[in-house]
C-alpha positions in Angstrom: 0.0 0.0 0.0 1.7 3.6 -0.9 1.6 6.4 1.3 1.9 10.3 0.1 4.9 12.0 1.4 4.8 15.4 1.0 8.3 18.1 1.3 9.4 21.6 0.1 12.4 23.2 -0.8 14.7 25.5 1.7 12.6 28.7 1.6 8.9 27.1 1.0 8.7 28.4 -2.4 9.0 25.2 -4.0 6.1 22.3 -2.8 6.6 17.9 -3.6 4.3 15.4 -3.3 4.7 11.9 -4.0 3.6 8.3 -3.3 6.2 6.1 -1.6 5.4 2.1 -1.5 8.8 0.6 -1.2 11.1 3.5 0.7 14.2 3.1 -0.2 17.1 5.9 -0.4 19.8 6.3 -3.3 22.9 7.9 -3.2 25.1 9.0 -6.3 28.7 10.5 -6.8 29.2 11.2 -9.9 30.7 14.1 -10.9 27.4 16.0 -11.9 25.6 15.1 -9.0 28.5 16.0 -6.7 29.0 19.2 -8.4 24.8 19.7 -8.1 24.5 19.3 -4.1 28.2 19.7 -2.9 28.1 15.9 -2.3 26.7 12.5 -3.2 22.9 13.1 -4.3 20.4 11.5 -2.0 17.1 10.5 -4.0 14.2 8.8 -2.7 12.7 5.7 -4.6 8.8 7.0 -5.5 6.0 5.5 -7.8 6.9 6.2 -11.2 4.7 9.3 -12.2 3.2 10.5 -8.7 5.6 13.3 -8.4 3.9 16.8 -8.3 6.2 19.8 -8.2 4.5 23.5 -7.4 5.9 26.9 -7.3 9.1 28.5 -8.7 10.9 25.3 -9.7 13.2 25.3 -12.9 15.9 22.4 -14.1 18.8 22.3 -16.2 19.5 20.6 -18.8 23.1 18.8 -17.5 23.8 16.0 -20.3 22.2 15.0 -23.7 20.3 12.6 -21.4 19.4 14.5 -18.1 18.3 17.6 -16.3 18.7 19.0 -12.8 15.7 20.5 -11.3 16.3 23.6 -8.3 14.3 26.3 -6.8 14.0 29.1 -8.5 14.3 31.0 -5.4 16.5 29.8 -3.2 18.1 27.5 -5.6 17.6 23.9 -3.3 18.2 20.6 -5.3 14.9 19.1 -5.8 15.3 16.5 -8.6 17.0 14.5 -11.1 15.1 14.0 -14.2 15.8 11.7 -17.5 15.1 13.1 -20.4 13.8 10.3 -22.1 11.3 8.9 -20.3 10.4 12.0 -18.3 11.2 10.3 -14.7 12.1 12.7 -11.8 14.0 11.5 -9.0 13.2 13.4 -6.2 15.8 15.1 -3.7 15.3 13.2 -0.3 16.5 16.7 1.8 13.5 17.5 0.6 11.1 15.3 2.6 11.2 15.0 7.0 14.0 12.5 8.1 14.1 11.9 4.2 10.8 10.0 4.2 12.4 7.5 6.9 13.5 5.4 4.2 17.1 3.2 4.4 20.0 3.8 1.9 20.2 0.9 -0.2 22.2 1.9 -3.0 25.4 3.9 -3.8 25.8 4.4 -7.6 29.6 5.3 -8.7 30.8 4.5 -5.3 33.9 4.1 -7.0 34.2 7.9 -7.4 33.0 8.8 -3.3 35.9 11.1 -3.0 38.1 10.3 0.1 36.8 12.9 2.8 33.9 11.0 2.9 32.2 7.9 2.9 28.9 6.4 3.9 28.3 4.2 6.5 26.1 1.0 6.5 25.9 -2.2 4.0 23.9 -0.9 1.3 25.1 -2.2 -2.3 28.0 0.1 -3.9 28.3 0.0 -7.9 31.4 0.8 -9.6 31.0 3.5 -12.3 31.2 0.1 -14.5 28.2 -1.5 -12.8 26.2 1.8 -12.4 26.4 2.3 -16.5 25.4 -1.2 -17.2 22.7 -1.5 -14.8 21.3 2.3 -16.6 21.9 0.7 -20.1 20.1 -2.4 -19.1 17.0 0.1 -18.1 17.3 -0.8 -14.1 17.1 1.4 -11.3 
């Protein structure tokens, strides 16, 4: 059974909703998502086309493939988006205690730089792994 979670930006301009039936947190550290949020980007697993967005929220287009979404206003991380198929995956800073979901997933662990690292047993994919489970249409 899903539940709606509901979350907002830094300064409340920006509003999310979404429906959440199998929590689950992933993190990524590649370099575009590292450059994005000043770290590994933490996204929340939702059901595929729940995601509503309102207020002063615009995205970037960051590769041929995918686009960064922000707050117009006070310029908070709210998404990761692929192009193709029009998925957004939503910033989990966005939502309480990050909608109490687990990490279960690091994607280009291989590229955590060393100042960091994340605790726990989740399942960390080499840059390799992470592109091959994409180009197989996983996630």
């Amino acid at each position: 059974m899903s539940e709606t979670i509901q979350g907002q930006c830094l300064c409340g301009a920006v509003t999310v909703e979404a429906q959440i039936d199998d929590a689950k947190l992933r993190a990524c550290h590649c370099d575009m998502c590292r450059r994005h949020t000043s770290g590994a980007f933490f996204s929340i697993k939702t059901v595929p086309g729940t995601e509503k967005v309102a207020g002063p929220a615009k995205s970037f287009q960051s590769s041929e493939w995918a686009e960064r979404g922000f707050c117009g206003t006070c310029g908070s991380t709210l998404w990761y988006g692929t192009l193709q198929d029009g998925a957004r995956h939503l910033a989990a800073g966005l939502f309480d205690d990050a909608g109490g979901a687990p990490l279960v997933i690091e994607f280009f662990a291989d590229r955590c730089p060393q100042g960091y690292a994340l605790a726990g047993k989740q399942k960390k994919l080499s840059t390799e792994e992470t592109i091959a489970m994409f180009a197989g249409g996983s996630s």
